[in-house]
C-alpha positions as CSV (number, residue, x, y, z in Angstrom):
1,X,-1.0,42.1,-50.3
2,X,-2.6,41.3,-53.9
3,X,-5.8,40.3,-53.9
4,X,-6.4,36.6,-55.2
5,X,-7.8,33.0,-54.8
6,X,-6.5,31.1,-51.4
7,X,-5.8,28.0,-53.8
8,X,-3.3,29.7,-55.8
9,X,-0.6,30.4,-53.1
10,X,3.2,31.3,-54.6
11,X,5.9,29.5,-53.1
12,X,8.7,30.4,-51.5
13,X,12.1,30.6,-53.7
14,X,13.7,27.7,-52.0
15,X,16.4,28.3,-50.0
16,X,19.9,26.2,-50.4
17,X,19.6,22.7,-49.2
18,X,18.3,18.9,-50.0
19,X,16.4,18.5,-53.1
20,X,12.4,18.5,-52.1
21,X,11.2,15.4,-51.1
22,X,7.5,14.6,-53.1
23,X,4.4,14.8,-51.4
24,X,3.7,11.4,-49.6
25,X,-0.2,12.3,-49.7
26,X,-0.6,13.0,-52.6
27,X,-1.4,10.2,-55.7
28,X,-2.9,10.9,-59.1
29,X,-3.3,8.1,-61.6
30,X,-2.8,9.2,-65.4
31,X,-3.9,6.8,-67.3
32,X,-3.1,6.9,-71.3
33,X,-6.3,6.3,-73.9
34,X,-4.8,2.7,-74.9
35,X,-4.7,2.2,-70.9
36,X,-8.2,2.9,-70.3
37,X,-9.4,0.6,-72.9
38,X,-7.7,-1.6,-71.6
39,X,-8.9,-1.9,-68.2
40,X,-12.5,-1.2,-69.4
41,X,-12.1,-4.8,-71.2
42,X,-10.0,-6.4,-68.7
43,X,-12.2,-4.2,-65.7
44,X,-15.5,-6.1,-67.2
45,X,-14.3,-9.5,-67.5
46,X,-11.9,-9.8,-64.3
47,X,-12.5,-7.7,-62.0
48,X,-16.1,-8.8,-61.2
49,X,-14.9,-12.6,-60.7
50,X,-11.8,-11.3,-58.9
51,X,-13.9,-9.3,-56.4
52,X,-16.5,-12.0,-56.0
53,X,-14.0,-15.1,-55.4
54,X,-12.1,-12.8,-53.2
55,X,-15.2,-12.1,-50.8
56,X,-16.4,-15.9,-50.8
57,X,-12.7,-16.8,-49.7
58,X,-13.1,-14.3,-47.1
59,X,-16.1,-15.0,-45.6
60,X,-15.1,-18.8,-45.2
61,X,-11.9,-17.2,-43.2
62,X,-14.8,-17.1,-40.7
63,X,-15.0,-20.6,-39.6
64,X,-11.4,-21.0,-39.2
65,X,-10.9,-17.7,-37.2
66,X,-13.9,-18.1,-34.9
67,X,-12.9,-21.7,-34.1
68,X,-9.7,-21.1,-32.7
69,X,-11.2,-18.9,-30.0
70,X,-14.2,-20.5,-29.8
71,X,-14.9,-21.2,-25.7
72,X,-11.8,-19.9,-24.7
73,X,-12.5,-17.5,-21.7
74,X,-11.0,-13.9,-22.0
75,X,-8.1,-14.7,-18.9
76,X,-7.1,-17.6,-21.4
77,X,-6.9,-15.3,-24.7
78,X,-4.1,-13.2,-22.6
79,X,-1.8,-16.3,-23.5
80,X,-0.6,-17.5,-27.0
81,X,-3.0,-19.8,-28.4
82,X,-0.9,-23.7,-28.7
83,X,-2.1,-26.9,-29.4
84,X,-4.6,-28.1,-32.1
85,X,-6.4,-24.6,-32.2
86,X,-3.2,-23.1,-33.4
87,X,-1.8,-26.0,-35.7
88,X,-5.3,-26.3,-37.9
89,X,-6.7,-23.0,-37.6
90,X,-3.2,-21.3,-38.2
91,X,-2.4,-23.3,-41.2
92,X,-6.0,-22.9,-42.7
93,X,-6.2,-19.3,-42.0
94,X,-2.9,-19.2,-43.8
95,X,-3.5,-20.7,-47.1
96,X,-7.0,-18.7,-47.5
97,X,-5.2,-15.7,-47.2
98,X,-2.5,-16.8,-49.5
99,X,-6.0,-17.6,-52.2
100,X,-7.7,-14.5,-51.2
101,X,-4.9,-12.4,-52.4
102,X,-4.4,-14.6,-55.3
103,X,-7.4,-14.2,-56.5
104,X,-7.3,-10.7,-56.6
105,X,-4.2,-10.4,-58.9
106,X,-1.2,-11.0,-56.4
107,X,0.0,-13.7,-58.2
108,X,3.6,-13.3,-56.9
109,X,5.1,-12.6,-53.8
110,X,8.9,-12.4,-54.1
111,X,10.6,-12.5,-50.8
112,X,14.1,-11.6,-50.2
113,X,16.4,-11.6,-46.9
114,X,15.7,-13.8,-44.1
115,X,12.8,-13.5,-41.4
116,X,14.5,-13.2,-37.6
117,X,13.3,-15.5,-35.1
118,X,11.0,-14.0,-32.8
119,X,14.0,-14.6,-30.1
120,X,15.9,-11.7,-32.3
121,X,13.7,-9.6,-33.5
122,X,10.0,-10.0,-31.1
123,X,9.0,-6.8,-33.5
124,X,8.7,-6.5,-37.1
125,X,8.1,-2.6,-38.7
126,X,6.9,-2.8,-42.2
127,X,7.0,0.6,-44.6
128,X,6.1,2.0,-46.4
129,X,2.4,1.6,-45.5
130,X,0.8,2.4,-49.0
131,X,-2.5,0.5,-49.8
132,X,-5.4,-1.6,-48.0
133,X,-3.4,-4.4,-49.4
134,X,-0.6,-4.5,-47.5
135,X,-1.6,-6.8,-45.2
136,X,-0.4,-9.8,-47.7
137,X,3.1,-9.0,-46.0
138,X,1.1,-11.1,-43.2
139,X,1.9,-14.1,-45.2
140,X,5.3,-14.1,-45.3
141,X,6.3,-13.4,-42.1
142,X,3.5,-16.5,-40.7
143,X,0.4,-14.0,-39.6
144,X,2.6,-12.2,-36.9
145,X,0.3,-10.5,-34.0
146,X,-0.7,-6.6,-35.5
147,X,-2.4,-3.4,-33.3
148,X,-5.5,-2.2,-34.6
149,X,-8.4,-0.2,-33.7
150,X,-10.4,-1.5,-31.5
151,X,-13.3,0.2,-33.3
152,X,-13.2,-2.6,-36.1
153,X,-13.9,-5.4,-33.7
154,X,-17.3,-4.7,-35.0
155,X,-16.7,-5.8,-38.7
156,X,-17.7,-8.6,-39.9
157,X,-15.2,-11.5,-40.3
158,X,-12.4,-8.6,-39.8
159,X,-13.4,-8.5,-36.5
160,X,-13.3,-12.5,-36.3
161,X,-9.8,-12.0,-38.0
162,X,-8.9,-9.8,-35.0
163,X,-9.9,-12.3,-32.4
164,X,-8.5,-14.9,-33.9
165,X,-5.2,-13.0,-34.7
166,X,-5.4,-12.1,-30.8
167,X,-4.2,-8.4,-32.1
168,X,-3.6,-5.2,-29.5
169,X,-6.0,-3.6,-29.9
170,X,-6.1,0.5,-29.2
171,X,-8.6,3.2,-29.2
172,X,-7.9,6.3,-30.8
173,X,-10.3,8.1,-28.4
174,X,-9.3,6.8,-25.1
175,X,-6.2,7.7,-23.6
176,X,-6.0,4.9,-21.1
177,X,-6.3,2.4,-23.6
178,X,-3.4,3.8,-25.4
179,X,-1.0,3.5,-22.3
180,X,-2.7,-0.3,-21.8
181,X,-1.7,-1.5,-25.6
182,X,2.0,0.1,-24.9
183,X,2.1,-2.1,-21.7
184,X,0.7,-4.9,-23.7
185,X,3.2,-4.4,-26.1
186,X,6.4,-4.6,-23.8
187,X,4.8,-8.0,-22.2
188,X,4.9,-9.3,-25.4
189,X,8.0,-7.8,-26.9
190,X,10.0,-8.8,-23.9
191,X,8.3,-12.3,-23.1
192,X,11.6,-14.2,-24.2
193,X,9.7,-15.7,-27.5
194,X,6.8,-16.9,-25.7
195,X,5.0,-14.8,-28.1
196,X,4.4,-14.7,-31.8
197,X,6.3,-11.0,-33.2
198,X,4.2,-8.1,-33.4
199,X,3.7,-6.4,-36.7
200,X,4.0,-2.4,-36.7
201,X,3.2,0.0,-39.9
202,X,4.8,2.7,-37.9
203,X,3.8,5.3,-40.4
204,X,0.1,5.0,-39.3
205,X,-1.0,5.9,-42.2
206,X,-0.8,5.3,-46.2
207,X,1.0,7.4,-48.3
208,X,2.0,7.3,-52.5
209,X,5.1,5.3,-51.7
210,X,7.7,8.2,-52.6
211,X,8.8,9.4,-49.1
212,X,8.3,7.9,-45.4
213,X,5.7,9.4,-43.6
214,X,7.3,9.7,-40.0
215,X,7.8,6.9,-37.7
216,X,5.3,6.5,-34.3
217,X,7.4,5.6,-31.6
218,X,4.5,2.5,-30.6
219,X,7.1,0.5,-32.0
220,X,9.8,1.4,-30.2
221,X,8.6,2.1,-26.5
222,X,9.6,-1.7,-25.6
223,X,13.4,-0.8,-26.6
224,X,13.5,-4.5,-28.0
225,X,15.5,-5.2,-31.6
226,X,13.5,-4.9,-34.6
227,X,13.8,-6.2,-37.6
228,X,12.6,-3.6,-40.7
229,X,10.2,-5.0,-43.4
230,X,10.2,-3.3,-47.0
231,X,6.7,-3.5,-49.0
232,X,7.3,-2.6,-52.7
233,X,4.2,-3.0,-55.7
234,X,7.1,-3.2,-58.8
235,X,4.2,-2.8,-61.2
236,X,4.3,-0.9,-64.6
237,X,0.9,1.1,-63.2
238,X,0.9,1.8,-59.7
239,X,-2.7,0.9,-59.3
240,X,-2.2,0.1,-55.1
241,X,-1.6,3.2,-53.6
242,X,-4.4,4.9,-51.6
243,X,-3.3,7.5,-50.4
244,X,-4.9,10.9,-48.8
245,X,-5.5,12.4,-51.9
246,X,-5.9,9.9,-54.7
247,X,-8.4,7.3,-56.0
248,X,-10.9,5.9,-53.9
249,X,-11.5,2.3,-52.3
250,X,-13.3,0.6,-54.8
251,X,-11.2,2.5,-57.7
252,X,-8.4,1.5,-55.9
253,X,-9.9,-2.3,-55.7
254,X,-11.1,-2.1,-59.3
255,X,-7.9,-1.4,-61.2
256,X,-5.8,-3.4,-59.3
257,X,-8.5,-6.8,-59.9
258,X,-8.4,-5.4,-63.8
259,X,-4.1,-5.7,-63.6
260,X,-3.9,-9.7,-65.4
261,X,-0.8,-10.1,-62.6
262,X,0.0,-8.0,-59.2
263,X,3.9,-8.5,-57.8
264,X,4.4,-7.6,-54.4
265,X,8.5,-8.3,-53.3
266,X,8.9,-8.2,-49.3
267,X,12.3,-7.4,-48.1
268,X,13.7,-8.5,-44.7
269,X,16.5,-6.4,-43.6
270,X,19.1,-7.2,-41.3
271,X,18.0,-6.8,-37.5
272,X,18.3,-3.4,-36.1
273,X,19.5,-3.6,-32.4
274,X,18.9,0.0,-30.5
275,X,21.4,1.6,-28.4
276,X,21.2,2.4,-24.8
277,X,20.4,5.8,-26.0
278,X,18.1,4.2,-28.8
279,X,16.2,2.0,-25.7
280,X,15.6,5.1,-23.9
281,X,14.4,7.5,-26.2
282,X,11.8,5.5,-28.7
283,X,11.8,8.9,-30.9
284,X,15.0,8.6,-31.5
285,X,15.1,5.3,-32.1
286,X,11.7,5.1,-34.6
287,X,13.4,8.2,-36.5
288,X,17.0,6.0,-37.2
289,X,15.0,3.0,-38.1
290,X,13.5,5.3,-40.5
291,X,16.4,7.0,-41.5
292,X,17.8,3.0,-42.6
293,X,14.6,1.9,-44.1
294,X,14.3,5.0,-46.5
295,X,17.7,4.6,-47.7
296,X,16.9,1.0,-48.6
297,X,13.9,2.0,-50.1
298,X,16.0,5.2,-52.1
299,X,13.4,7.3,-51.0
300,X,13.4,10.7,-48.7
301,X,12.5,10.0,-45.1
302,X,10.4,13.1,-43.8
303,X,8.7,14.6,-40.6
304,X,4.6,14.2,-42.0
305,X,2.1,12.7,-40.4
306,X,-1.5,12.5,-39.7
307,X,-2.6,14.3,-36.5
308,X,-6.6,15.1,-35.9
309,X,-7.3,13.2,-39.3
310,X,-5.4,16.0,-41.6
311,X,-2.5,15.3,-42.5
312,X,0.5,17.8,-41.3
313,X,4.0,18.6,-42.2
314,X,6.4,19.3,-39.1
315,X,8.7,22.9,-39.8
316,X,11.1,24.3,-36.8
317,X,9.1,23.3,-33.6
318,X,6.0,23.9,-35.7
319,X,2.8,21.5,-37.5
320,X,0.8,22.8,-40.0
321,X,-1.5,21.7,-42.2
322,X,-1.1,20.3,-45.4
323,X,-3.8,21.9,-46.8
324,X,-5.3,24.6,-44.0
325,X,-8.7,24.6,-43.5
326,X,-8.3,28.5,-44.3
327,X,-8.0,27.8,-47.9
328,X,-11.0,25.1,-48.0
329,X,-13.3,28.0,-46.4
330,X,-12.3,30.5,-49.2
331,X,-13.1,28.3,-52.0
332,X,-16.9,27.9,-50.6
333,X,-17.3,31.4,-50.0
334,X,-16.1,31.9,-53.3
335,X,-18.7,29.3,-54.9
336,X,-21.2,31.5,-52.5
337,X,-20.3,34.4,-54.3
338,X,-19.0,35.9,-51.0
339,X,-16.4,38.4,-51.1
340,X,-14.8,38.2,-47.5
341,X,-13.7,41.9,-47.5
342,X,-17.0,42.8,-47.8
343,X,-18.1,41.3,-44.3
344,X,-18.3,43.7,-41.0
345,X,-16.8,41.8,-38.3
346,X,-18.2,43.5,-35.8
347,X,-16.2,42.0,-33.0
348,X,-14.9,43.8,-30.2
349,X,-10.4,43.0,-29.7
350,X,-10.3,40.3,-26.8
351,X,-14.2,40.3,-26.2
352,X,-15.4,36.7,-27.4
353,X,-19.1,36.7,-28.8
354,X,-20.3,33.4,-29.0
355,X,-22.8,33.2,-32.6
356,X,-25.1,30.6,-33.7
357,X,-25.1,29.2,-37.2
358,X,-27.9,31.3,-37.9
359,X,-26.4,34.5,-37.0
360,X,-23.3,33.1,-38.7
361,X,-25.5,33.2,-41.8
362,X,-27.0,36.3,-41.3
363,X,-23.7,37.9,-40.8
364,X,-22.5,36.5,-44.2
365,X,-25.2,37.2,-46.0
366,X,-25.6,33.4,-46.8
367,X,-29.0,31.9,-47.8
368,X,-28.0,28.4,-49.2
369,X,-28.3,25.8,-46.1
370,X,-25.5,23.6,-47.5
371,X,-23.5,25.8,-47.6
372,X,-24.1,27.9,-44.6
373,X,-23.7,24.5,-42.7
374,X,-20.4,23.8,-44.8
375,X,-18.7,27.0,-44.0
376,X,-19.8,27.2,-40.1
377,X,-18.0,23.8,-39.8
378,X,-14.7,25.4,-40.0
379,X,-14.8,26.9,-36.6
380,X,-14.8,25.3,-33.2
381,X,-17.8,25.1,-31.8
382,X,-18.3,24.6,-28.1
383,X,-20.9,22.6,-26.1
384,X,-23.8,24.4,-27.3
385,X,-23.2,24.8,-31.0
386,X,-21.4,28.0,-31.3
387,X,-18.6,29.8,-32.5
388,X,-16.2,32.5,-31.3
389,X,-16.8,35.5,-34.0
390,X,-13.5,36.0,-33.0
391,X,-12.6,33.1,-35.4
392,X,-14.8,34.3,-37.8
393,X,-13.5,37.3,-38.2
394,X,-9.6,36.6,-38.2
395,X,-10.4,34.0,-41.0
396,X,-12.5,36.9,-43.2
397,X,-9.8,39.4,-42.7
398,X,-7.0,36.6,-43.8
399,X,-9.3,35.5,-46.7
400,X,-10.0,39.1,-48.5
401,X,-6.0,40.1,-49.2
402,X,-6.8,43.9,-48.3
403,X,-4.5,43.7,-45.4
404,X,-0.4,43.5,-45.4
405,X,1.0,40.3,-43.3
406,X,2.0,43.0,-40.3
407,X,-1.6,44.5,-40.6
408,X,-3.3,41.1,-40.3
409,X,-1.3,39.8,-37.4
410,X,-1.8,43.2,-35.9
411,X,-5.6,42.4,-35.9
412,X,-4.9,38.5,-34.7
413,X,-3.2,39.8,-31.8
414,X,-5.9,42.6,-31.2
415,X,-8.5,39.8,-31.2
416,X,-7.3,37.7,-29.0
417,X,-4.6,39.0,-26.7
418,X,-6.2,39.6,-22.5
419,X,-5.1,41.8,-20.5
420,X,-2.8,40.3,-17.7
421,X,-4.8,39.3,-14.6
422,X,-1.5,40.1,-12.2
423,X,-1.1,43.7,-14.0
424,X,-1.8,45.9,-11.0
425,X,-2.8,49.7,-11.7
426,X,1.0,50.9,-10.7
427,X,2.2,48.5,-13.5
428,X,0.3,50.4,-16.0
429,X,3.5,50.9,-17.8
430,X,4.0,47.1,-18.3
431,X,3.8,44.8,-21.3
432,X,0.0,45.5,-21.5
433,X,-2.3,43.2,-23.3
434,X,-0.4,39.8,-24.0
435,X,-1.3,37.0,-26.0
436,X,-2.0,33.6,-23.9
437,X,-1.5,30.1,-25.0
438,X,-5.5,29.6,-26.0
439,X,-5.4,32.8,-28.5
440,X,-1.8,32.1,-30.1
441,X,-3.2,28.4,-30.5
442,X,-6.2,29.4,-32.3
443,X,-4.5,32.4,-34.3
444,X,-2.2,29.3,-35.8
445,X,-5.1,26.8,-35.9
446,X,-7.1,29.6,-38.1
447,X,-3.9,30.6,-40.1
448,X,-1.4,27.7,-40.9
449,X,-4.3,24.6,-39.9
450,X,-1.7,24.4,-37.0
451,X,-2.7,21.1,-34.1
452,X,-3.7,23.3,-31.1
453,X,-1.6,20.9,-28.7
454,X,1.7,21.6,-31.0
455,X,0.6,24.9,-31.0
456,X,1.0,25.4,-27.0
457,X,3.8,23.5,-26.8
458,X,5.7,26.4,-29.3
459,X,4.2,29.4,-27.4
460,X,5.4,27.8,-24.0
461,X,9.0,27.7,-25.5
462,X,8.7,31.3,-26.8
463,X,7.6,32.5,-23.4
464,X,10.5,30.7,-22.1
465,X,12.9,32.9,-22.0
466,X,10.7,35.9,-20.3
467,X,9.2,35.8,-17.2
468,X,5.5,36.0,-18.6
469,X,3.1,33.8,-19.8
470,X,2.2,35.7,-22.8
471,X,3.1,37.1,-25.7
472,X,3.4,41.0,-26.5
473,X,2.9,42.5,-29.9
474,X,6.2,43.1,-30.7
475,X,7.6,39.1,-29.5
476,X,4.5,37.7,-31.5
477,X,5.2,39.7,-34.8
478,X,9.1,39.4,-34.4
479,X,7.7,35.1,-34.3
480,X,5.1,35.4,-37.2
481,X,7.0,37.9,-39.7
482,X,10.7,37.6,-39.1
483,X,12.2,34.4,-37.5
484,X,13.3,33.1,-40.1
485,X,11.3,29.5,-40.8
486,X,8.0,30.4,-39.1
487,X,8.3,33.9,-40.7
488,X,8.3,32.0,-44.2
489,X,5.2,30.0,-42.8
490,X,2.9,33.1,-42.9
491,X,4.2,34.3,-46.0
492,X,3.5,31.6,-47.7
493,X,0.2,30.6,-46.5
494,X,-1.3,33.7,-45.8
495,X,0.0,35.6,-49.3
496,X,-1.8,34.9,-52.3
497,X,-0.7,35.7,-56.1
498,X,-2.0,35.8,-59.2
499,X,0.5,34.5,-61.1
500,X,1.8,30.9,-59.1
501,X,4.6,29.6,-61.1
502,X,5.2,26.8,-63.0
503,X,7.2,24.9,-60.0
504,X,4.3,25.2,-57.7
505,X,1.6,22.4,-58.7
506,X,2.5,18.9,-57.1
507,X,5.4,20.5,-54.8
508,X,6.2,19.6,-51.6
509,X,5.0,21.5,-48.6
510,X,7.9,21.2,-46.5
511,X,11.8,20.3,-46.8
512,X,13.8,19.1,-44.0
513,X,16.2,22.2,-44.1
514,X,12.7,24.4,-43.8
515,X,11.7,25.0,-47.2
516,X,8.3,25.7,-47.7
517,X,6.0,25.8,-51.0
518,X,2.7,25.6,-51.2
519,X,0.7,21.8,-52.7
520,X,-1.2,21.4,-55.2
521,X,-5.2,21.2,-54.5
522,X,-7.3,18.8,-56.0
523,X,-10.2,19.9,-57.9
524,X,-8.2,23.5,-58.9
């Protein structure tokens, strides 16, 4: 294996198939000289007024929204709000929107189709979810009920807005509260138009417009018809998107103030209706509504999402990581001056040593606290602060290219493969040490940046088809080197060159037939 920076990983020649759909987190704004004079002069004189206007309209949302709930008791909230409270609070919280979003550029919002009655469709889904600003597809569908976190409760007026908008709200740390906003969802959904629709972004997430990010089955779970919603910014500059990888919030809010006029067009498509199978399966039915939306839209529909805050890309019955944390960890060694090859390990195969960040220093070397702390955050840490040197280690070996890909999983399995608690002295002949869920989930965690939940969900179906719970040396190396998607996985991430061609920069990570290249990273 040649020896070489982890940010400049070849891809893979790509094998027949579907063109490569583009990265959906990925956005970088080139702006020509003439453009950036240009929104210097228009920056300075509109975007400060913009912004301003914009936040006075907000804050007198406030009145409006806290009025409508104001001395109504929480058993009272868990019906639709009727009467004066929604005729005049409604209507004003309506037309300051409509201004807010005005003032901040959107001077048009062209609508085409027709909105479905909440009778037809009690669910709206709205992709692709690009920008902070897509909530002005609010407006035309008459401030439908949305799910948010319950976390921004806590904003000011936002919160206010929530209240008064009598959103589902969900917790992204509490599991219960997630099965309570599904149930909360179905009540509604199925409540015969007694309720206002409920809005969905089922992507979760924003991406750079030019692919669909894969569909959460939220949406779905009541199995009611839903009528898809298309957001499109048909702008010269596409100053909206915010995506993963991209300009900031106030870039984001800057340039698209200094635009003299913002179009957004909202597209109402005909009302999907599910099939029995479609009712009972709500992936399968939030992967066909994604399938019809993307062919509106004439852009790929793909398997990424965000899981743990990174976003990942779905290959086989595999997630990895966008952008491994692996690679992230080699460029601040490198900025350290560290040269992982040259680091004993020290560890003892299947003995985990728990270190401290201090001896995690010493044992690199490292003096500079910042970045001692940066590099120690890579690895798990458990109650106490420390870390497996296991983890260490595997990363170090993996980072310094002096190994071959059969050497290196070699070592991961050495590492972390136990000994089999049933294997009885007469069995000595067995299978010997074998890899268990917990090591194979961290090996992948380490290597690819795979979720460790996805990860023992794929070493429960390879240990299907035996009778043991683990993995032996041979069935984990036949998995990592030569099936033939995964095989490409470790290739790919773990197998740098000095020479990345031309292709590589801005490619997509993963294809739906199993391609795999390797994206750009920012800052290279």
């Amino acid at each position: 294996m040649s020896q070489g920076s982890p940010g400049d990983w070849a891809p893979l020649d790509p094998t027949p198939g579907p063109p490569a759909p583009p990265n959906p987190f990925v956005h970088e704004l080139h702006l020509s000289r003439l453009q950036r004079v240009k929104f210097c002069l228009l920056g300075a004189l509109l975007a400060p007024i913009r912004v301003l206007l914009a936040f006075i309209v907000l804050f007198l949302l406030w009145p409006f929204a806290w009025l409508q709930v104001a001395g109504l008791t929480e058993e009272q909230l868990q019906e639709p709000i009727t009467g004066w409270r929604k005729t005049v609070c409604h209507h004003g919280v309506l037309g300051l929107s409509r201004l807010l979003f005005f003032l901040l550029g959107f001077l048009r919002i062209r609508v085409r189709g027709q909105r479905a009655s909440r009778l037809q469709a009690p669910v709206l889904v709205a992709a692709p979810h690009s920008t902070f600003f897509d909530p002005i597809v609010l407006l035309p569908c008459d401030l439908p009920k949305v799910v948010s976190r319950a976390e921004n409760l806590s904003v000011p007026v936002i919160g206010a807005l929530l209240r008064f908008n009598q959103a589902i709200l969900v917790s992204r740390h509490d599991p219960a509260s997630r099965r309570r906003v599904v149930e909360e969802v179905r009540r509604r959904a199925t409540s015969g138009g007694k309720w206002p629709q409920v809005l969905f972004f089922p992507e979760g997430t924003c991406s750079n417009k030019k692919a669909l990010l894969k569909f959460k089955p939220g949406a779905f779970i009541a199995g009611v018809p839903v009528q898809p919603v298309l957001i499109r910014y048909p702008n010269s500059l596409d100053t909206t998107s915010w995506a993963w990888r991209g300009p900031g919030v106030l870039k984001v809010l800057w340039l698209t103030a200094s635009q003299p006029c913002s179009i957004v067009d909202v597209e109402f498509l005909p009302v999907y209706c599910p099939s029995p199978e479609e009712s009972r399966d709500p992936t399968l039915y939030a992967n066909n509504v994604q399938r019809v939306m993307a062919q509106a839209l004439g852009i790929p529909a793909t398997e990424c999402e965000f899981v743990e805050s990174l976003p990942v890309i779905v290959v086989g019955r595999l997630k990895v990581a966008l952008e491994p944390q692996l690679w992230e960890l080699g460029r601040v060694l490198r900025k350290a001056g560290l040269s992982p090859g040259c680091v004993d390990a020290g560890t003892e195969p299947g003995q985990s040593r728990r270190i401290s960040q201090e001896e995690f220093a010493k044992q690199l070397q490292l003096s500079d606290s910042q970045t001692v702390a940066g590099a120690f955050s890579y690895f798990q840490q458990d109650a106490d602060g420390l870390v497996d040197f296991r983890d260490v280690a595997l990363a170090l070996a993996a980072l310094s290219g002096g190994r071959t890909l059969e050497e290196l999983t070699r070592l991961a399995f050495e590492l972390f493969a136990e000994e089999p608690e049933e294997q009885a002295e007469e069995q000595a002949k067995g299978p010997g040490r074998l890899l268990y869920k917990d090591g194979f989930s961290t090996i992948l965690h380490l290597l690819l940046g795979s979720p460790r939940p996805a990860a023992r969900t794929l070493h429960a179906e390879l240990c299907r088809a035996g009778a043991r719970q683990g993995l032996s040396l041979c069935e984990f190396q036949d998995f990592s080197l030569h099936h033939p998607l995964h095989g490409k996985l470790f290739s790919t991430y773990l197998r740098p060159s000095q020479t990345p061609p031309a292709s590589s920069p801005g490619s997509t990570t993963a294809l739906a037939n199993g391609t795999v290249q390797a994206p750009k990273q920012k800052g290279d």
